[in-house]
PyMOL CGO cylinders between C-alpha atoms (Angstrom):
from pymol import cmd
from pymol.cgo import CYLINDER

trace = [
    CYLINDER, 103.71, 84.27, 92.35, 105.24, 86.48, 95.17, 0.3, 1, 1, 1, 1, 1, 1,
    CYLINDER, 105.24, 86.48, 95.17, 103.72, 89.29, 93.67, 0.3, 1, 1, 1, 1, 1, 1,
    CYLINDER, 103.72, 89.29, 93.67, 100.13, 87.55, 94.02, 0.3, 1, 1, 1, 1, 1, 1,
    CYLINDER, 100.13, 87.55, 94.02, 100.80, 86.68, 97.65, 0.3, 1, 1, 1, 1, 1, 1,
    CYLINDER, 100.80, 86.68, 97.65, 102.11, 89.94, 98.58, 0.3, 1, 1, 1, 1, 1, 1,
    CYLINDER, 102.11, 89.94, 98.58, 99.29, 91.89, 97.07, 0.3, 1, 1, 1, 1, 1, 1,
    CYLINDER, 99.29, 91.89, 97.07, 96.48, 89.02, 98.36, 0.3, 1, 1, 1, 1, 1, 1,
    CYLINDER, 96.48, 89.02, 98.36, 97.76, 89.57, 101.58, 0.3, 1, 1, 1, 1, 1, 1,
    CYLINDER, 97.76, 89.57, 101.58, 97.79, 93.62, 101.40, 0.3, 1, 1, 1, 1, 1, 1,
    CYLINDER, 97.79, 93.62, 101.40, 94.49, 93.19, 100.14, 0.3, 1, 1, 1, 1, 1, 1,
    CYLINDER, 94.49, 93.19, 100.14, 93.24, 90.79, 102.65, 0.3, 1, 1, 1, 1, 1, 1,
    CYLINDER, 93.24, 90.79, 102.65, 94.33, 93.53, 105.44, 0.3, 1, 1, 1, 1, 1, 1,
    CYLINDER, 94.33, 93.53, 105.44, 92.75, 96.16, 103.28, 0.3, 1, 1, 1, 1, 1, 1,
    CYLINDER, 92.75, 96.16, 103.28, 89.44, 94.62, 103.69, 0.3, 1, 1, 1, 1, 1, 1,
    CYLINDER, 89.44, 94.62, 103.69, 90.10, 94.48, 107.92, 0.3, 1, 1, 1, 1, 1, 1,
    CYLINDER, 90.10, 94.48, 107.92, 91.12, 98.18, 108.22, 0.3, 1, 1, 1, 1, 1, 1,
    CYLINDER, 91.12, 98.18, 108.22, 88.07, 98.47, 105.81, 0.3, 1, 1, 1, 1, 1, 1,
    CYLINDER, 88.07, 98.47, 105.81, 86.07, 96.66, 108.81, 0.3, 1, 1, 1, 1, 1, 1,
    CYLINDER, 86.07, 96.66, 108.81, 88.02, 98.74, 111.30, 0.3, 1, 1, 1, 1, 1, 1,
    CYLINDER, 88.02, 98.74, 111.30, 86.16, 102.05, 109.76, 0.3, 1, 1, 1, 1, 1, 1,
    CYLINDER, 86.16, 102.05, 109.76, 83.48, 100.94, 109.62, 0.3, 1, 1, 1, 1, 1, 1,
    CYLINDER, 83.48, 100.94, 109.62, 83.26, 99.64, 113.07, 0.3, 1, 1, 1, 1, 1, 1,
    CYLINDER, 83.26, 99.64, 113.07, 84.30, 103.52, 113.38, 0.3, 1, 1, 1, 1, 1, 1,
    CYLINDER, 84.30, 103.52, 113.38, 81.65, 105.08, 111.36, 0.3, 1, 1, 1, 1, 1, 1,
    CYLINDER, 81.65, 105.08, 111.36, 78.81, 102.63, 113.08, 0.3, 1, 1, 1, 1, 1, 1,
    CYLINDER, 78.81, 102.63, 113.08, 79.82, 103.30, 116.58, 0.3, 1, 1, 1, 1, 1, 1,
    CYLINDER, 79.82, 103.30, 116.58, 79.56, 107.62, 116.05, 0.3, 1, 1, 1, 1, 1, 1,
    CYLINDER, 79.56, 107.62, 116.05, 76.51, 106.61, 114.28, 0.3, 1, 1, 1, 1, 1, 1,
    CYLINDER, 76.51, 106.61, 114.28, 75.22, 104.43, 117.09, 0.3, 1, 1, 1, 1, 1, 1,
    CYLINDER, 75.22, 104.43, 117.09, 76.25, 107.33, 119.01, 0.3, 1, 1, 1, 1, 1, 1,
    CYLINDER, 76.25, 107.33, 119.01, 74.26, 109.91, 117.49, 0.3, 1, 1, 1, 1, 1, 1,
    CYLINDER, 74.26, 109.91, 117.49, 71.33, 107.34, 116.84, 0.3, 1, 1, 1, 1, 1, 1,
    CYLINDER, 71.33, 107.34, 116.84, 70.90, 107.38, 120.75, 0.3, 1, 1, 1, 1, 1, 1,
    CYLINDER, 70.90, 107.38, 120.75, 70.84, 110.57, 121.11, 0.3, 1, 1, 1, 1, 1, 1,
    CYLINDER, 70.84, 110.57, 121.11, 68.37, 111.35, 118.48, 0.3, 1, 1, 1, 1, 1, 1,
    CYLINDER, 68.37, 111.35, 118.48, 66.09, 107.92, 120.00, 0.3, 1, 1, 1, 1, 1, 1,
    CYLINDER, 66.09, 107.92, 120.00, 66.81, 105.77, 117.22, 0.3, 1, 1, 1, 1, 1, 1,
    CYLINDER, 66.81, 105.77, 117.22, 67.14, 102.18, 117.93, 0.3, 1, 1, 1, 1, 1, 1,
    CYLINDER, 67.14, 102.18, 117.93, 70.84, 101.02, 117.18, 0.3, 1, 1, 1, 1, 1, 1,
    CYLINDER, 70.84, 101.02, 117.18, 70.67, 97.73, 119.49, 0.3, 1, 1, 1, 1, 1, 1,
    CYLINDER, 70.67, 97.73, 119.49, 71.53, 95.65, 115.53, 0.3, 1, 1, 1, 1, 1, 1,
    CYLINDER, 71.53, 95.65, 115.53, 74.46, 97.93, 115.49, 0.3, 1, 1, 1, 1, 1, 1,
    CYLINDER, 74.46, 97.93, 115.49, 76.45, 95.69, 118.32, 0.3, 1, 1, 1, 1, 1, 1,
    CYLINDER, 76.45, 95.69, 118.32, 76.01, 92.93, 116.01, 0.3, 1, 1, 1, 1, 1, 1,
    CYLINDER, 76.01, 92.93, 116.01, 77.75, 94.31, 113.25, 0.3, 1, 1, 1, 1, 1, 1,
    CYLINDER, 77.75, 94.31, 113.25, 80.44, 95.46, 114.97, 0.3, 1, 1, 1, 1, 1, 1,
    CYLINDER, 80.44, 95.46, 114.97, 80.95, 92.45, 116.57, 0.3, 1, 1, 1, 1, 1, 1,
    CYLINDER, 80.95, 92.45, 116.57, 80.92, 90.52, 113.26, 0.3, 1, 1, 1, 1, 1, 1,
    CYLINDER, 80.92, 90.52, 113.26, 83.40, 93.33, 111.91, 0.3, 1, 1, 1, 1, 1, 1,
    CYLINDER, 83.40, 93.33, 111.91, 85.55, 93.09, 114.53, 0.3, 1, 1, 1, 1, 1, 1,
    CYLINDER, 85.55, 93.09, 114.53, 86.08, 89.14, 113.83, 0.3, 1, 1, 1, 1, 1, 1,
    CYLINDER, 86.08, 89.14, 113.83, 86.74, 90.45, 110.12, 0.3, 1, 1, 1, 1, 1, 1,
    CYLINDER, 86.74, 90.45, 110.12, 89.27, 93.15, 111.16, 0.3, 1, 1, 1, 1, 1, 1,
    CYLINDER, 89.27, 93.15, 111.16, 90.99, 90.18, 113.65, 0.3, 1, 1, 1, 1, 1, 1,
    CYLINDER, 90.99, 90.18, 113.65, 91.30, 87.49, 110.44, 0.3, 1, 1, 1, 1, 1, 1,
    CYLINDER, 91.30, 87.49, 110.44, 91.22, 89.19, 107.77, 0.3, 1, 1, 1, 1, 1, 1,
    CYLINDER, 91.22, 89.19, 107.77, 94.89, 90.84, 108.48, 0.3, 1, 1, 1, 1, 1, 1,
    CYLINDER, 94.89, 90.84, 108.48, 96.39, 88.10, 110.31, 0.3, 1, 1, 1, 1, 1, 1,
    CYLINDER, 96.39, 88.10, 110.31, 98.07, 86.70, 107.35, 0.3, 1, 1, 1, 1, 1, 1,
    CYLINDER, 98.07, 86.70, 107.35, 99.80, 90.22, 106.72, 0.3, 1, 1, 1, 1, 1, 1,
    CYLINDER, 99.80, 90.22, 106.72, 100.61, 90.83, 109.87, 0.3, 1, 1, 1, 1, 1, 1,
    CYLINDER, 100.61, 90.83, 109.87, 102.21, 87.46, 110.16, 0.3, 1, 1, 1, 1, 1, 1,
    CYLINDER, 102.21, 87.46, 110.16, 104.22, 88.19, 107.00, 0.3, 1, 1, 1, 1, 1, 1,
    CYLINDER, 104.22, 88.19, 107.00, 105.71, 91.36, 108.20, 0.3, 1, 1, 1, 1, 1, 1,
    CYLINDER, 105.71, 91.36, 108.20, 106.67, 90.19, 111.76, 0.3, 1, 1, 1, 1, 1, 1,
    CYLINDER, 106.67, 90.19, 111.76, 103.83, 91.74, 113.88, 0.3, 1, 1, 1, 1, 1, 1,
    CYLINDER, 103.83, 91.74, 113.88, 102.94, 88.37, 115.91, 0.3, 1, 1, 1, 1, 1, 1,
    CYLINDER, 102.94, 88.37, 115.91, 103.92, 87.87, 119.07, 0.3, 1, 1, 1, 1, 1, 1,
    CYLINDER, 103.92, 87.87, 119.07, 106.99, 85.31, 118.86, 0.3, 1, 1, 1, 1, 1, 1,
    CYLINDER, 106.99, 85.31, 118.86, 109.31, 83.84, 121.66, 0.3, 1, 1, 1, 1, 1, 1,
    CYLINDER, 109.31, 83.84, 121.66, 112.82, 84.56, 119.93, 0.3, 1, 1, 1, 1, 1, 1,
    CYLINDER, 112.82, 84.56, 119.93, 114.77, 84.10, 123.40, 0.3, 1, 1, 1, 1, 1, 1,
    CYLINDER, 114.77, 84.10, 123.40, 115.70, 80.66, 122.19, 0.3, 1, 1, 1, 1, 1, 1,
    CYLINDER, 115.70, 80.66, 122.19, 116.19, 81.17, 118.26, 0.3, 1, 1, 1, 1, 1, 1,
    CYLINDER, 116.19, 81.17, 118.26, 118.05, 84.34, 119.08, 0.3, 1, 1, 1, 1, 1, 1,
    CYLINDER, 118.05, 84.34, 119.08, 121.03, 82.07, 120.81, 0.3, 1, 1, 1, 1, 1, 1,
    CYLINDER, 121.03, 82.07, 120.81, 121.21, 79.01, 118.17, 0.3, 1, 1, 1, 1, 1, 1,
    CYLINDER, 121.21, 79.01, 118.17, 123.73, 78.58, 115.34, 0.3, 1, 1, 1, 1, 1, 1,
    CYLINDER, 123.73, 78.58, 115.34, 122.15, 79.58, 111.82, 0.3, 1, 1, 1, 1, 1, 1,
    CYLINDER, 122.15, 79.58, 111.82, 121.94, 75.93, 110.66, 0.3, 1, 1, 1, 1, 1, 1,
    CYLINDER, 121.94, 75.93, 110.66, 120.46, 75.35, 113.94, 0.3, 1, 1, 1, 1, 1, 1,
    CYLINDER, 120.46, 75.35, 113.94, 117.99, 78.09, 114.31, 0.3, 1, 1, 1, 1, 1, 1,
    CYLINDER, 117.99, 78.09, 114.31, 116.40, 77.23, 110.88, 0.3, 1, 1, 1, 1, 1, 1,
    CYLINDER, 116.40, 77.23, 110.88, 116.19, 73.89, 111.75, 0.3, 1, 1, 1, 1, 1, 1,
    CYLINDER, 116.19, 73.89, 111.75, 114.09, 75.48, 114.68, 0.3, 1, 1, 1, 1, 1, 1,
    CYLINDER, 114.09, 75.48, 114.68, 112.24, 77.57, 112.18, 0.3, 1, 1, 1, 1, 1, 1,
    CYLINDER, 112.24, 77.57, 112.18, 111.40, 74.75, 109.82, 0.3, 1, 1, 1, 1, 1, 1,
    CYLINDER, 111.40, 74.75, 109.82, 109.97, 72.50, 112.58, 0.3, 1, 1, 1, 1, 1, 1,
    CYLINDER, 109.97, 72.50, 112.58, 107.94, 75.62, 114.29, 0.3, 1, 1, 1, 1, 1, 1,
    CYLINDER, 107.94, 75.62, 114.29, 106.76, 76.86, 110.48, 0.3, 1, 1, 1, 1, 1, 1,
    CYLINDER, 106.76, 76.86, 110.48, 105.74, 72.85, 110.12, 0.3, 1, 1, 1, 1, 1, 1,
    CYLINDER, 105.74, 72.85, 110.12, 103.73, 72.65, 113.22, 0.3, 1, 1, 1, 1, 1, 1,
    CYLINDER, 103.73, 72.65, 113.22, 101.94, 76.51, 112.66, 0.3, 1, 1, 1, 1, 1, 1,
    CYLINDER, 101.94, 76.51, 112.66, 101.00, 74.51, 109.03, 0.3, 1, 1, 1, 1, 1, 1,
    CYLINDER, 101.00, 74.51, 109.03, 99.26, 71.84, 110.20, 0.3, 1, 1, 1, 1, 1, 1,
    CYLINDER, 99.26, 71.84, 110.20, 97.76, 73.94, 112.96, 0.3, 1, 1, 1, 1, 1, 1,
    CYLINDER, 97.76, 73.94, 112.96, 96.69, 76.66, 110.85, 0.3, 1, 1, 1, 1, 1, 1,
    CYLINDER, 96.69, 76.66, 110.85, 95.64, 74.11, 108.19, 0.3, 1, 1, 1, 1, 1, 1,
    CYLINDER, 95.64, 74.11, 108.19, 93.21, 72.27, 110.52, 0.3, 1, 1, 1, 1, 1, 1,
    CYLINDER, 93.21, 72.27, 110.52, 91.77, 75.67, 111.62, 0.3, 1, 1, 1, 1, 1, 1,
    CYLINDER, 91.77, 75.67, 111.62, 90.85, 76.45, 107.84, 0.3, 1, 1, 1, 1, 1, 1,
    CYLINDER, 90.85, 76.45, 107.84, 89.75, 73.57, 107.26, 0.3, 1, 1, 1, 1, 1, 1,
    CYLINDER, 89.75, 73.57, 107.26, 87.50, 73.75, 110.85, 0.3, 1, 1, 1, 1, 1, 1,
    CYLINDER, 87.50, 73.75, 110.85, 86.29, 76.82, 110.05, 0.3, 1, 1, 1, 1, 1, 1,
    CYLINDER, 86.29, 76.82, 110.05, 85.49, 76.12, 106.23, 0.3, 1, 1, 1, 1, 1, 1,
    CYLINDER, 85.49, 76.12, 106.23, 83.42, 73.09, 107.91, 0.3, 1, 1, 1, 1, 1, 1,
    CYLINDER, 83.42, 73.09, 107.91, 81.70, 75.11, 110.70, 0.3, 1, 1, 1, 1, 1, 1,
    CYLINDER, 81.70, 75.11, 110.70, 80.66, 77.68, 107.81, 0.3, 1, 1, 1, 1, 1, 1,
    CYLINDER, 80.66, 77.68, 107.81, 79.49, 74.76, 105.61, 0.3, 1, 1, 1, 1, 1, 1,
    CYLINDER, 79.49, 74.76, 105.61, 77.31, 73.47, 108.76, 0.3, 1, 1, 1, 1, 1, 1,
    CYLINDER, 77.31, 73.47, 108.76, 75.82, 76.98, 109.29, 0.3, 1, 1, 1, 1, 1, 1,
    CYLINDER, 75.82, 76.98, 109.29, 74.56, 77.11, 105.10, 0.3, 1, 1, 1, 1, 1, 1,
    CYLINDER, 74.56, 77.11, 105.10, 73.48, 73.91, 105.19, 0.3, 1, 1, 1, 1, 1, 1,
    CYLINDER, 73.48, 73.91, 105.19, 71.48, 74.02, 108.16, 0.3, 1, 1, 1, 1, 1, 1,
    CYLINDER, 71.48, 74.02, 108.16, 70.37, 77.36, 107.33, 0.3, 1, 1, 1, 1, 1, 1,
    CYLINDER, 70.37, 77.36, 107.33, 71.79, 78.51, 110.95, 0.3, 1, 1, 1, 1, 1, 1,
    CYLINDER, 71.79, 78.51, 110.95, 71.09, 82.31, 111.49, 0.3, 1, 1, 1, 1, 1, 1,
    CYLINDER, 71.09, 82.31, 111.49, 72.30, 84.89, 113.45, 0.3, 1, 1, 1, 1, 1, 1,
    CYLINDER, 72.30, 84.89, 113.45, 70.62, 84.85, 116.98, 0.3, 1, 1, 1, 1, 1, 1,
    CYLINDER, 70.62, 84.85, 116.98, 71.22, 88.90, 117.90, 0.3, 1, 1, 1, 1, 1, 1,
    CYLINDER, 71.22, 88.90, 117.90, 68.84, 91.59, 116.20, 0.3, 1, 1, 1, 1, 1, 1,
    CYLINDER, 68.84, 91.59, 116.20, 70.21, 91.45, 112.72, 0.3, 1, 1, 1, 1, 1, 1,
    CYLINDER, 70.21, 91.45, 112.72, 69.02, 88.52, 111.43, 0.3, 1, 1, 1, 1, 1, 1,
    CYLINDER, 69.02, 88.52, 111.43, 71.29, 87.10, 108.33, 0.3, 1, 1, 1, 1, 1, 1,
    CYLINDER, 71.29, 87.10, 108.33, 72.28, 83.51, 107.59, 0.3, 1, 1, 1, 1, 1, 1,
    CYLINDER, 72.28, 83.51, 107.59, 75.47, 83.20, 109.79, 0.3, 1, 1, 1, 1, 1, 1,
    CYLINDER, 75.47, 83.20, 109.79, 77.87, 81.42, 106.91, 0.3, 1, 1, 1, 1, 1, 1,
    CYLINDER, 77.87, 81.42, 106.91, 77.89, 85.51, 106.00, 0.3, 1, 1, 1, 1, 1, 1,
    CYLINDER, 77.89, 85.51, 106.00, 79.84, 86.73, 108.98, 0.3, 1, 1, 1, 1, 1, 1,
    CYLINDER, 79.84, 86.73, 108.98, 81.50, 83.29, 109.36, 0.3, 1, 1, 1, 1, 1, 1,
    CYLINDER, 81.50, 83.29, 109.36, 83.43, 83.56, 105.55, 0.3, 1, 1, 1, 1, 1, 1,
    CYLINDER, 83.43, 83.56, 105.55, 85.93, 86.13, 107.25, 0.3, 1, 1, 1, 1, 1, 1,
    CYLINDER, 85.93, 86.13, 107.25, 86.93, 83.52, 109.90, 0.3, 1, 1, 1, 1, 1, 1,
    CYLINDER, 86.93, 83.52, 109.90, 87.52, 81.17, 106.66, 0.3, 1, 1, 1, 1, 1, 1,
    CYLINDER, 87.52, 81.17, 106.66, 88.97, 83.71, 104.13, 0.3, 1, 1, 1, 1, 1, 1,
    CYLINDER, 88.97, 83.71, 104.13, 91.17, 84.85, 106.91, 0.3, 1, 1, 1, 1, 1, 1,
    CYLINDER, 91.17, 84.85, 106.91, 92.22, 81.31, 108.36, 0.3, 1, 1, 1, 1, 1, 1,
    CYLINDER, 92.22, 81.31, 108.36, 93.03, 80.04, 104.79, 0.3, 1, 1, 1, 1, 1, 1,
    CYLINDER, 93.03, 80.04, 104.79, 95.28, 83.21, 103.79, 0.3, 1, 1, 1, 1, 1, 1,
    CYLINDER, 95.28, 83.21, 103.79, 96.99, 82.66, 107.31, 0.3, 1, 1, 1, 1, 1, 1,
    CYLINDER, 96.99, 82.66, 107.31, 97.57, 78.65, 106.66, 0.3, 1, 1, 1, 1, 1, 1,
    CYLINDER, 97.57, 78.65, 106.66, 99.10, 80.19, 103.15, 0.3, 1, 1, 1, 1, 1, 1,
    CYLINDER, 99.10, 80.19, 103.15, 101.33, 82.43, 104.89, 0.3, 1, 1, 1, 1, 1, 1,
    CYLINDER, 101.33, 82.43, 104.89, 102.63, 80.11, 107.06, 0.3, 1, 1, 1, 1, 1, 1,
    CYLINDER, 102.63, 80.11, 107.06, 102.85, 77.53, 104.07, 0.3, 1, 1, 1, 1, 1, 1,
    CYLINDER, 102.85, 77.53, 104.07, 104.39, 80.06, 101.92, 0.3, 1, 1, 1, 1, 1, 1,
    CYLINDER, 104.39, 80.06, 101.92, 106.99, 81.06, 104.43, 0.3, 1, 1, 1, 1, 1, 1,
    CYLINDER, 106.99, 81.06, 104.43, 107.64, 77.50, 105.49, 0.3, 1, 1, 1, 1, 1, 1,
    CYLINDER, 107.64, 77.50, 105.49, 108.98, 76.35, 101.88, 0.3, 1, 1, 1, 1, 1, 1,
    CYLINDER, 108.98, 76.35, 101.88, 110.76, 79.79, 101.73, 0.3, 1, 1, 1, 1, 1, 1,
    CYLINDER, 110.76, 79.79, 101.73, 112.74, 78.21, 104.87, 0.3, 1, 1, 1, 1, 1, 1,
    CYLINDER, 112.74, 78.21, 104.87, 113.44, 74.82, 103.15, 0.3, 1, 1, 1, 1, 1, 1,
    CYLINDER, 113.44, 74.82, 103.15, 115.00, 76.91, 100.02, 0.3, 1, 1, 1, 1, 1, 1,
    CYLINDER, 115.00, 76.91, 100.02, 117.50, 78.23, 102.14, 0.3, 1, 1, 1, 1, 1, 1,
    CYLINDER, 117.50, 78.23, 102.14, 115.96, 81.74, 102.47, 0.3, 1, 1, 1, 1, 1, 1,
    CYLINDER, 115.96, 81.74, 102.47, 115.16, 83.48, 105.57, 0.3, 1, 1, 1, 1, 1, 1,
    CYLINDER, 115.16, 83.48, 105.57, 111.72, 83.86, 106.77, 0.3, 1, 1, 1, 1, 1, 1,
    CYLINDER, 111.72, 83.86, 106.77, 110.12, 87.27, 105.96, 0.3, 1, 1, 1, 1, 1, 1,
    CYLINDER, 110.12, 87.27, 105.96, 108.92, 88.12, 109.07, 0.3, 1, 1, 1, 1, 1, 1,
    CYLINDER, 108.92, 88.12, 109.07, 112.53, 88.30, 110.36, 0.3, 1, 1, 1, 1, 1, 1,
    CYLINDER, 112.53, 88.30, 110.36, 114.06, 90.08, 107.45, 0.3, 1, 1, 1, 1, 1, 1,
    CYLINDER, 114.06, 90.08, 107.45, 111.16, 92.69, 107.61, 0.3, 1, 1, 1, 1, 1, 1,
    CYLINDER, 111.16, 92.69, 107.61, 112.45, 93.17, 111.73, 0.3, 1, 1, 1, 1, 1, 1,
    CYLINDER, 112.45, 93.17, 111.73, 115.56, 93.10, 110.84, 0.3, 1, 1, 1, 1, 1, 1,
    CYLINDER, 115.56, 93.10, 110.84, 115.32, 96.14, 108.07, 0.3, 1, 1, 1, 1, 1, 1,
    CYLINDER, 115.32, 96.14, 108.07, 113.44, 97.89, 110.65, 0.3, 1, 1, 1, 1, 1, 1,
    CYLINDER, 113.44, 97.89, 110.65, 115.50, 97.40, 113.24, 0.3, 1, 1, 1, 1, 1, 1,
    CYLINDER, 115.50, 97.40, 113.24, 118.27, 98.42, 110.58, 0.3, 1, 1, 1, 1, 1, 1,
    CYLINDER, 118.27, 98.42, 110.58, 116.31, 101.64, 110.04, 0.3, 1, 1, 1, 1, 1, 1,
    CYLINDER, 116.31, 101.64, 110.04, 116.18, 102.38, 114.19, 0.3, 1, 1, 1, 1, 1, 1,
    CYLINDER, 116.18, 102.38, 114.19, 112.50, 101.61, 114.44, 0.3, 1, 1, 1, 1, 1, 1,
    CYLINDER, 112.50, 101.61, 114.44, 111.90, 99.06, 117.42, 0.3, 1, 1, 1, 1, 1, 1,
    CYLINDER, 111.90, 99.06, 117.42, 108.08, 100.28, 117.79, 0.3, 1, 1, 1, 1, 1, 1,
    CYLINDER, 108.08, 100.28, 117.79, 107.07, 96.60, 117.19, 0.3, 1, 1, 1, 1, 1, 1,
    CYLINDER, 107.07, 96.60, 117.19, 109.90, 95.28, 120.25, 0.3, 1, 1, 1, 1, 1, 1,
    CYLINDER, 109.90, 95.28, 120.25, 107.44, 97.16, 122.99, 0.3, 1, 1, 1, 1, 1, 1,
]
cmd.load_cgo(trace, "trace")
């Protein structure tokens, strides 16, 4: 099962530094498009879509491997029994949070498909499209967070701080600044 989640994950932040090219490739085409008198007005709502696909799609992974912003100052001074006490209430909270976002955002897509909502910019598509990276991404983040919090209440450490500590091991504090 670790295996799965480790590679869904990966593959999850695949897909958003899949969107990140592409948001790449469209904005040197825009670019050219311009210049050549092409109208590329549709292309800001594509990027815009991919950029809420980049954002989502990875935040599970990044979560995973330590890259969110957290407030340590506190955990950093508790006891070990203490501090994981700490982490299992935080990790219980982010679940239900996380868990209601999913669950908003697999409604608000739901709306949008059954009311036949559609985009309102230049490109024209049913907007549950765009919308099912919000949902994809909000549900893989609500399993991180699950997946880490009964990792805690085995005993283990969380990932995301064994992943900083290894780099920080290593002499890489490029995610510290």
């Amino acid at each position: 099962m670790r295996r799965f989640l480790d590679r869904l994950f990966a593959s999850a932040c695949g897909l958003a530094a899949f969107c990140v090219f592409m948001i790449f490739v469209l904005m040197i085409g825009a670019s050219v498009g311009r210049m050549l008198g092409w109208r590329v007005g549709g292309f800001n709502d594509v990027v815009a879509w991919l950029s809420a696909g980049a954002a989502f799609l990875s935040m599970a992974y990044a979560f995973k491997e330590g890259d969110f912003v957290r407030v340590t100052l506190l955990l950093e001074k508790l006891s070990p029994p203490l501090r994981r006490g700490f982490e299992l209430l935080s990790l219980s909270i982010a679940s239900v949070c996380t868990g209601y976002l999913a669950w908003w955002a697999a409604a608000s897509a739901w709306d949008s498909y059954v009311f036949n909502d559609m985009a309102g910019g230049l490109v024209v598509i049913p907007l549950w499209i765009p919308q099912l990276t919000f949902v994809v991404g909000a549900a893989l983040l609500w399993l991180a967070v699950v997946d880490e919090l009964q990792r805690v209440a085995r005993g283990f450490k969380p990932r995301y701080v064994t992943v900083v500590e290894e780099r920080h091991a290593a002499g890489d504090f490029s995610s510290d600044v």
